[in-house]
PyMOL Python script that loads the backbone (N, CA, C, O; Angstrom):
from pymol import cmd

cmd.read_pdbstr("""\
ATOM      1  N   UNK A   1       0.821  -1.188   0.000  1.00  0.00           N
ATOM      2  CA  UNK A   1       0.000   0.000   0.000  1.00  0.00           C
ATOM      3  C   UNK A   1       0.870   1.258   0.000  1.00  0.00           C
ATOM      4  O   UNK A   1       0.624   2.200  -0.753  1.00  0.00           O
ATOM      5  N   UNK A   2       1.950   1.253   0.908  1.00  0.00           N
ATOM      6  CA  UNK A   2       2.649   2.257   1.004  1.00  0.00           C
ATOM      7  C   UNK A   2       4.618   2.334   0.529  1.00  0.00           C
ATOM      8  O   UNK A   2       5.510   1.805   1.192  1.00  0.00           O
ATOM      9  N   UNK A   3       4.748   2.894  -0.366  1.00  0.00           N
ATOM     10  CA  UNK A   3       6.149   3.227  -0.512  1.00  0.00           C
ATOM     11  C   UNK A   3       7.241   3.051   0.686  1.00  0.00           C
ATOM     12  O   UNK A   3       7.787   4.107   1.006  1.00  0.00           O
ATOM     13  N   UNK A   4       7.608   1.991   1.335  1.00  0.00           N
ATOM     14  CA  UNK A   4       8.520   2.582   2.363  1.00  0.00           C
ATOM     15  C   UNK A   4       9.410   3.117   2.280  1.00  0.00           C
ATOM     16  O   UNK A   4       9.596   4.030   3.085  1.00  0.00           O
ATOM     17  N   UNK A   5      10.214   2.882   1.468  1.00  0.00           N
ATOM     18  CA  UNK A   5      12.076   3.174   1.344  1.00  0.00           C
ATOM     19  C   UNK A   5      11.407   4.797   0.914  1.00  0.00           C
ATOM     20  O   UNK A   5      12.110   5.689   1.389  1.00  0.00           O
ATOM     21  N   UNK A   6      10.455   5.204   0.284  1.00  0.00           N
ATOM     22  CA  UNK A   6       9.913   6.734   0.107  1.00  0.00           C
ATOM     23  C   UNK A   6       9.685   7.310   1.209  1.00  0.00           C
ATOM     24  O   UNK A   6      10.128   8.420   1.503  1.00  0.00           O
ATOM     25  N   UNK A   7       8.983   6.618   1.911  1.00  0.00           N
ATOM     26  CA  UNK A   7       8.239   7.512   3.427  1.00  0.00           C
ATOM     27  C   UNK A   7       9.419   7.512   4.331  1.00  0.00           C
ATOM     28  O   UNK A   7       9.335   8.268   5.299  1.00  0.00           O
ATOM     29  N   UNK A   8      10.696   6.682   4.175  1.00  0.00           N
ATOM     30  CA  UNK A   8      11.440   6.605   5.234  1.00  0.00           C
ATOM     31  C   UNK A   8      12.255   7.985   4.894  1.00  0.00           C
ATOM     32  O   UNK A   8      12.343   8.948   5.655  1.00  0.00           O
ATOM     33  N   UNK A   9      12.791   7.885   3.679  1.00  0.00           N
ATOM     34  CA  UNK A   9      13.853   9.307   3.061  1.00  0.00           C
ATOM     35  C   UNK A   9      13.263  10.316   3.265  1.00  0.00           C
ATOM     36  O   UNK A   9      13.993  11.191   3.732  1.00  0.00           O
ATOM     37  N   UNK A  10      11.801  10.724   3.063  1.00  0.00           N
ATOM     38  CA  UNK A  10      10.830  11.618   2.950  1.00  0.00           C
ATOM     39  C   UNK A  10      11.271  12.311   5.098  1.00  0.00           C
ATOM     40  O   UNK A  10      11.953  13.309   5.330  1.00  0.00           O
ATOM     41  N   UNK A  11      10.771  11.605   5.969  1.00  0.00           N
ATOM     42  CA  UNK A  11      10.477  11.226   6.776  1.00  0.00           C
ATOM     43  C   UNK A  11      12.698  11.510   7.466  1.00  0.00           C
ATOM     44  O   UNK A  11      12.802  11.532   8.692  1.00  0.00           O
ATOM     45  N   UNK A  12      13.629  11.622   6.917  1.00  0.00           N
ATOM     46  CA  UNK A  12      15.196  11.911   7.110  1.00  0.00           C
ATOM     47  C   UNK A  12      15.169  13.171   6.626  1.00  0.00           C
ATOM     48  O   UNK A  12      15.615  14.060   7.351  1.00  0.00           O
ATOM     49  N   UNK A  13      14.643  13.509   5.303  1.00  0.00           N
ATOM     50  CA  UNK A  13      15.263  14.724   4.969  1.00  0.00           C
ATOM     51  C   UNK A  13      14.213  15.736   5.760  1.00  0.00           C
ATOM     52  O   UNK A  13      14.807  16.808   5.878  1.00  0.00           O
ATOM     53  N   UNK A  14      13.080  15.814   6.265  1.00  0.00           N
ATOM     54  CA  UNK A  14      12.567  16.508   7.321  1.00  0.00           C
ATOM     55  C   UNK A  14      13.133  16.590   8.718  1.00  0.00           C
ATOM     56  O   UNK A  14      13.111  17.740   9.157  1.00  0.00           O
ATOM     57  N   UNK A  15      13.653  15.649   9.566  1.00  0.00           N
ATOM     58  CA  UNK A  15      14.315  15.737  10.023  1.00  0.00           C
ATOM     59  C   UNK A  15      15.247  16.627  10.101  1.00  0.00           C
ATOM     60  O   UNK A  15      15.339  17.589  10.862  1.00  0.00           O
ATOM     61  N   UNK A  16      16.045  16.207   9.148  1.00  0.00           N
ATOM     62  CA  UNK A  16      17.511  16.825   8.759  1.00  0.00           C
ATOM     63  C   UNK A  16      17.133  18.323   8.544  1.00  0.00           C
ATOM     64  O   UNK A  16      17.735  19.141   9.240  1.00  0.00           O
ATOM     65  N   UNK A  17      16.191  18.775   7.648  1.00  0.00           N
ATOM     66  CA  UNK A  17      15.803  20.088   7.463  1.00  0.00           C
ATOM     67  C   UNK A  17      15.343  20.852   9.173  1.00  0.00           C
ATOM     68  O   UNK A  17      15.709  21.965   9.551  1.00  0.00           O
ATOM     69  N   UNK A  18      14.767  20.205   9.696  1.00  0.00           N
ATOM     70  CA  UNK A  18      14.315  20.349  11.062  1.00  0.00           C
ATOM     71  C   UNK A  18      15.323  20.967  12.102  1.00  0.00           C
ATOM     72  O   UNK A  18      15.212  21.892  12.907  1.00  0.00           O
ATOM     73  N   UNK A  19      16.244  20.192  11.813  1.00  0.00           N
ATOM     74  CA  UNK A  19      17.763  20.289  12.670  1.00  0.00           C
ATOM     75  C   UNK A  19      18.074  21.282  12.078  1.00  0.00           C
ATOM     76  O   UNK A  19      18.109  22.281  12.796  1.00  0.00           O
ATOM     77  N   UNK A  20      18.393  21.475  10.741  1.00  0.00           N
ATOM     78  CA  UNK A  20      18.949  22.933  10.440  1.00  0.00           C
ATOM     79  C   UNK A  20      18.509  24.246  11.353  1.00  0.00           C
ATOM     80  O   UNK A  20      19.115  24.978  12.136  1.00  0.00           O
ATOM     81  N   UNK A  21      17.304  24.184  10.914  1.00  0.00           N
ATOM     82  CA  UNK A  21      16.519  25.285  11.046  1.00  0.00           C
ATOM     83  C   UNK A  21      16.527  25.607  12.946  1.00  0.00           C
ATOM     84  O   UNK A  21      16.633  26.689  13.522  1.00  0.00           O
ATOM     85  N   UNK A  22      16.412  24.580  13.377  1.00  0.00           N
ATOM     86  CA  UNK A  22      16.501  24.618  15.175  1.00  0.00           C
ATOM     87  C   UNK A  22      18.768  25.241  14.966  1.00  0.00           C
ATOM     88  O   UNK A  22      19.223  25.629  16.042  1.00  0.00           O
ATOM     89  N   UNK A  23      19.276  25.253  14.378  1.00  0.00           N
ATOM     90  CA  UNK A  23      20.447  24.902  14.626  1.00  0.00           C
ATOM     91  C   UNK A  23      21.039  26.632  14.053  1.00  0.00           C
ATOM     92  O   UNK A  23      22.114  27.123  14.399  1.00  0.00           O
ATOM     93  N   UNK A  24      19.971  27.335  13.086  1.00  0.00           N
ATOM     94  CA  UNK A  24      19.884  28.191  12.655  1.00  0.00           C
ATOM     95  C   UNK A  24      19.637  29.157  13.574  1.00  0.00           C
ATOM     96  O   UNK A  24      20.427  30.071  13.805  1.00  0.00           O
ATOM     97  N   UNK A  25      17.920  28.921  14.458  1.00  0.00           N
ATOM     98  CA  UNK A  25      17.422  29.801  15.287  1.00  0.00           C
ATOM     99  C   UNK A  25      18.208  29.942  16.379  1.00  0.00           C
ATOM    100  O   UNK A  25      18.072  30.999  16.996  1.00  0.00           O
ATOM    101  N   UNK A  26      19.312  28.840  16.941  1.00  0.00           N
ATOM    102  CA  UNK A  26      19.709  29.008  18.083  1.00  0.00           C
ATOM    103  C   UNK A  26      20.737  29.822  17.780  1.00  0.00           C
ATOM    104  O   UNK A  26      20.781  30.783  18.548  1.00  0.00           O
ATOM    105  N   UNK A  27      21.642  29.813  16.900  1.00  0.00           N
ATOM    106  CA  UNK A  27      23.046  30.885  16.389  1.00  0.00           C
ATOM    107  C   UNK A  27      21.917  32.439  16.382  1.00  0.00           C
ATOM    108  O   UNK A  27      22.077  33.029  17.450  1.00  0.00           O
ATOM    109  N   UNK A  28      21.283  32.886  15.816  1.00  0.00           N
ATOM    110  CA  UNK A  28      20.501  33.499  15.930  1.00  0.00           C
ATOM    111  C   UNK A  28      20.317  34.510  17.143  1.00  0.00           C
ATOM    112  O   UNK A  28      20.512  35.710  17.335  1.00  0.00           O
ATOM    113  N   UNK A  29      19.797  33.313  17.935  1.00  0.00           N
ATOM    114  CA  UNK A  29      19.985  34.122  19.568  1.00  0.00           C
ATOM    115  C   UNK A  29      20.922  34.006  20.357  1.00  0.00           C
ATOM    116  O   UNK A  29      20.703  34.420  21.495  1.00  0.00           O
ATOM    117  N   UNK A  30      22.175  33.462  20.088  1.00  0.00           N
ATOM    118  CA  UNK A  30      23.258  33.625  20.324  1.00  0.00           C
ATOM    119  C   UNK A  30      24.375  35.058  20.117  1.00  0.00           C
ATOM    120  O   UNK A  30      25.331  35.599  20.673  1.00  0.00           O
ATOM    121  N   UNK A  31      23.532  35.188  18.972  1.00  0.00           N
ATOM    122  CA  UNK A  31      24.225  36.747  18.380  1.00  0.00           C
ATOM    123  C   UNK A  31      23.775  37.918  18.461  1.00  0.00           C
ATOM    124  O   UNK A  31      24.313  38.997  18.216  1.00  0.00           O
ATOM    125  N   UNK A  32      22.314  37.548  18.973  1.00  0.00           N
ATOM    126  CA  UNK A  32      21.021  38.625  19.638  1.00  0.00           C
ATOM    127  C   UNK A  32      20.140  39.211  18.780  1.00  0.00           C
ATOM    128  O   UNK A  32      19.545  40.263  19.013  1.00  0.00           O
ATOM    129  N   UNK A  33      19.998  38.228  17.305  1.00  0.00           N
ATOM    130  CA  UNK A  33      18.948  38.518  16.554  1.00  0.00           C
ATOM    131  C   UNK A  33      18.172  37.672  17.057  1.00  0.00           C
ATOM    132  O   UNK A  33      18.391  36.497  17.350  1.00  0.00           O
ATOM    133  N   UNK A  34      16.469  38.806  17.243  1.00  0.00           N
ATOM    134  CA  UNK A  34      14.985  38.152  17.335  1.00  0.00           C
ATOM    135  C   UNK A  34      14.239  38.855  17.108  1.00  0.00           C
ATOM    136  O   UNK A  34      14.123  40.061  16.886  1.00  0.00           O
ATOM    137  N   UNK A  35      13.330  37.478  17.212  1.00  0.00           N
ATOM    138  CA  UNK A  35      11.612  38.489  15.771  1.00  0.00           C
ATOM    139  C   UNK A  35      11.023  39.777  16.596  1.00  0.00           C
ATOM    140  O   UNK A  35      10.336  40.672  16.104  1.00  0.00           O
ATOM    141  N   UNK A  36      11.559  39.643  18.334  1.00  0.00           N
ATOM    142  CA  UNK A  36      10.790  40.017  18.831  1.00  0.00           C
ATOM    143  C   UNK A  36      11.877  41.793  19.080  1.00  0.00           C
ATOM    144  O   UNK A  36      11.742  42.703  19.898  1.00  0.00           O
ATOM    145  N   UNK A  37      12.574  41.647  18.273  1.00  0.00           N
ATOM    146  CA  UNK A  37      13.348  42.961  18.606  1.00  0.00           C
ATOM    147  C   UNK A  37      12.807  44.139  17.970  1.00  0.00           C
ATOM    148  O   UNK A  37      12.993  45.276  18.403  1.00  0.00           O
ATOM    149  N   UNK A  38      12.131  43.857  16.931  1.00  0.00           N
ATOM    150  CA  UNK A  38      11.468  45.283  16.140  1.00  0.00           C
ATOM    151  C   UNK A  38      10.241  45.629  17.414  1.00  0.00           C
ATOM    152  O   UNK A  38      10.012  46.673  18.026  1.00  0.00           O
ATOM    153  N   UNK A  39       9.727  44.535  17.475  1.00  0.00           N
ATOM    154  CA  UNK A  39       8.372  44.870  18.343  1.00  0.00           C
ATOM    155  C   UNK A  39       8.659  45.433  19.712  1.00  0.00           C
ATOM    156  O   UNK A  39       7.952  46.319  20.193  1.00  0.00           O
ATOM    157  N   UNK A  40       9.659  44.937  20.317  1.00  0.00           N
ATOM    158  CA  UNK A  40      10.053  45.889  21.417  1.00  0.00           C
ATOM    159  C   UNK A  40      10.547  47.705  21.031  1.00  0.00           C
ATOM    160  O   UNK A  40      10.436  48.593  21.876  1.00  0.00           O
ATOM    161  N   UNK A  41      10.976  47.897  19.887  1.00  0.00           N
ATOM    162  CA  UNK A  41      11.286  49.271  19.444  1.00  0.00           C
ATOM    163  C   UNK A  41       9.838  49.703  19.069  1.00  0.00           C
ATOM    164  O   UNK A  41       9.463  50.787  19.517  1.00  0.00           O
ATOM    165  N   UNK A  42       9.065  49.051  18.373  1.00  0.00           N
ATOM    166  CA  UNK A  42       7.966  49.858  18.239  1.00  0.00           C
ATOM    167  C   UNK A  42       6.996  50.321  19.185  1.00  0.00           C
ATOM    168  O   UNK A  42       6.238  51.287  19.097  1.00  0.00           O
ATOM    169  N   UNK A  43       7.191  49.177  20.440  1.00  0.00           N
ATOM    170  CA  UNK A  43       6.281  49.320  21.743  1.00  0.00           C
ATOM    171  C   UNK A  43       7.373  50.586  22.093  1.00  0.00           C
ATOM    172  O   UNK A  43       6.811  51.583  21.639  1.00  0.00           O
ATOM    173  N   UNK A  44       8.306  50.888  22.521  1.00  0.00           N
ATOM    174  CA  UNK A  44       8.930  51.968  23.260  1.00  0.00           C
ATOM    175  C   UNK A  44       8.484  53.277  22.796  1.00  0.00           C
ATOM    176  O   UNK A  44       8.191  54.254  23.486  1.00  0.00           O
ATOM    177  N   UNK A  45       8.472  53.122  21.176  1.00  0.00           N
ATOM    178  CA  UNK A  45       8.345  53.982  20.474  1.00  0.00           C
ATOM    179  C   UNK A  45       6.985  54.850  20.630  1.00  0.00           C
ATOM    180  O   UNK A  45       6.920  56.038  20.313  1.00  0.00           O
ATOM    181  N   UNK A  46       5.828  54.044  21.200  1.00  0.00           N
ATOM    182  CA  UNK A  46       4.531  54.217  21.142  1.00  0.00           C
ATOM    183  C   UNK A  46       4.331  55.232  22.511  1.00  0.00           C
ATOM    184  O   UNK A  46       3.661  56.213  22.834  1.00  0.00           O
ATOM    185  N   UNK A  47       5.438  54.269  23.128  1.00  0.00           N
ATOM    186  CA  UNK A  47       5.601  54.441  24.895  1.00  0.00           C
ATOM    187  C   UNK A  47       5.761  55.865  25.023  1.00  0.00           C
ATOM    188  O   UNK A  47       5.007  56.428  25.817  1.00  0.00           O
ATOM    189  N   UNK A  48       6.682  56.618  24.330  1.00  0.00           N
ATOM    190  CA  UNK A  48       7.182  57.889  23.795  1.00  0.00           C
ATOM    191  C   UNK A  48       6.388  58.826  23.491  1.00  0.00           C
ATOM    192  O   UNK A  48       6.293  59.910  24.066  1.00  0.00           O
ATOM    193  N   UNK A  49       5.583  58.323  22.268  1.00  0.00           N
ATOM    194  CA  UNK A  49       4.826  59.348  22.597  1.00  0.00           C
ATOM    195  C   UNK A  49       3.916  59.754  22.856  1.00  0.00           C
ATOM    196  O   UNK A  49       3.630  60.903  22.519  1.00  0.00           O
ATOM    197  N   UNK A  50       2.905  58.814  23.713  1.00  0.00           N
ATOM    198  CA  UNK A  50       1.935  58.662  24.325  1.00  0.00           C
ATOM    199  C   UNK A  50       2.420  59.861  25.621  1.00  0.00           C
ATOM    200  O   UNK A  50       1.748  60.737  26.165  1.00  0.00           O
ATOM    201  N   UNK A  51       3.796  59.473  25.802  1.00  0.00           N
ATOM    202  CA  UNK A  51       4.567  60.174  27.136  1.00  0.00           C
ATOM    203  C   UNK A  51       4.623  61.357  26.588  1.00  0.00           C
ATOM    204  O   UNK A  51       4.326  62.287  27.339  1.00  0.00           O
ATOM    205  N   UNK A  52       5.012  61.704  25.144  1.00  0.00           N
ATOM    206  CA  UNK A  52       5.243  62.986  25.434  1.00  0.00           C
ATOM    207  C   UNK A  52       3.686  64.068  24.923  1.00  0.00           C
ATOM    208  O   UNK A  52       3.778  65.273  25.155  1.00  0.00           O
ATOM    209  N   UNK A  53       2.402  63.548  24.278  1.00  0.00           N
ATOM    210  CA  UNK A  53       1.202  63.830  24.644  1.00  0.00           C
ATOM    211  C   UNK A  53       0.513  64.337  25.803  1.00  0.00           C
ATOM    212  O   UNK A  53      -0.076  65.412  25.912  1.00  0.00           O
ATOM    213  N   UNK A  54       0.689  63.264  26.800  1.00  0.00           N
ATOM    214  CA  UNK A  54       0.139  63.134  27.864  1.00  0.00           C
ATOM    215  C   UNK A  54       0.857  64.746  28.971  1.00  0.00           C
ATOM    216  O   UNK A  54       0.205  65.508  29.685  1.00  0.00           O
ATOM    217  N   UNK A  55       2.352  64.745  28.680  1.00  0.00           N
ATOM    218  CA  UNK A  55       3.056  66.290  28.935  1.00  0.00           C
ATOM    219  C   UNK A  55       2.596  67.149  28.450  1.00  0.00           C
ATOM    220  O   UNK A  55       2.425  68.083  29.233  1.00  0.00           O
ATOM    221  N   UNK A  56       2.172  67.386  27.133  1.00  0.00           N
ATOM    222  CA  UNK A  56       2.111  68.252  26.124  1.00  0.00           C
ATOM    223  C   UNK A  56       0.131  69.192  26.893  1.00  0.00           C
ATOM    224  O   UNK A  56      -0.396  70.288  27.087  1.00  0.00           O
ATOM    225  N   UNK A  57      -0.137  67.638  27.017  1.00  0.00           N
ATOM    226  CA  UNK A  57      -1.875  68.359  27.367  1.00  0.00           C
ATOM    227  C   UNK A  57      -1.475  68.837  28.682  1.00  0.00           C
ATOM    228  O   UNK A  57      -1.657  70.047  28.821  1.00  0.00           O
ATOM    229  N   UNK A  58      -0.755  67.958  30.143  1.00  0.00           N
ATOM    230  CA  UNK A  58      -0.777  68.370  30.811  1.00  0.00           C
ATOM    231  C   UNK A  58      -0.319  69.954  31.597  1.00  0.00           C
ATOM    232  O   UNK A  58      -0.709  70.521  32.617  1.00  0.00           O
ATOM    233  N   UNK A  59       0.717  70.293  30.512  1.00  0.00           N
ATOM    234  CA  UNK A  59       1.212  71.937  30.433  1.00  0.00           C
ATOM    235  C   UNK A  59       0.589  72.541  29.930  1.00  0.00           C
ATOM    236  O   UNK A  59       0.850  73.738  29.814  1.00  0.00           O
TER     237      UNK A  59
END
""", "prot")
cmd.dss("prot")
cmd.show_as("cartoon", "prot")
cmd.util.cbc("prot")
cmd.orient("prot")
């Protein structure tokens, strides 16, 4: 019914691709690139000037 020697290679090179990619993300944050670094600049950014509004009415 089923291909084995297919599903098995199929079934390695995912793997193997798998490992890259985990092997990728970890160098990654090793070097202090993350997804989550823009989003922390844009939250500060917001932070800013909400802060400097909130001065602006209060004077």
């Amino acid at each position: 019914m089923f291909n084995d020697p297919l599903i098995h290679e199929e079934t390695k090179l995912k793997i193997a691709e798998r490992e890259r990619e985990a092997e990728s993300q970890r160098l990654h944050q090793q070097l202090g690139y993350s997804d989550r670094k823009a989003a922390r600049w844009v939250f500060a950014l917001i932070a800013l000037v909400i802060a400097m509004v909130l001065v602006t009415v209060l004077l």
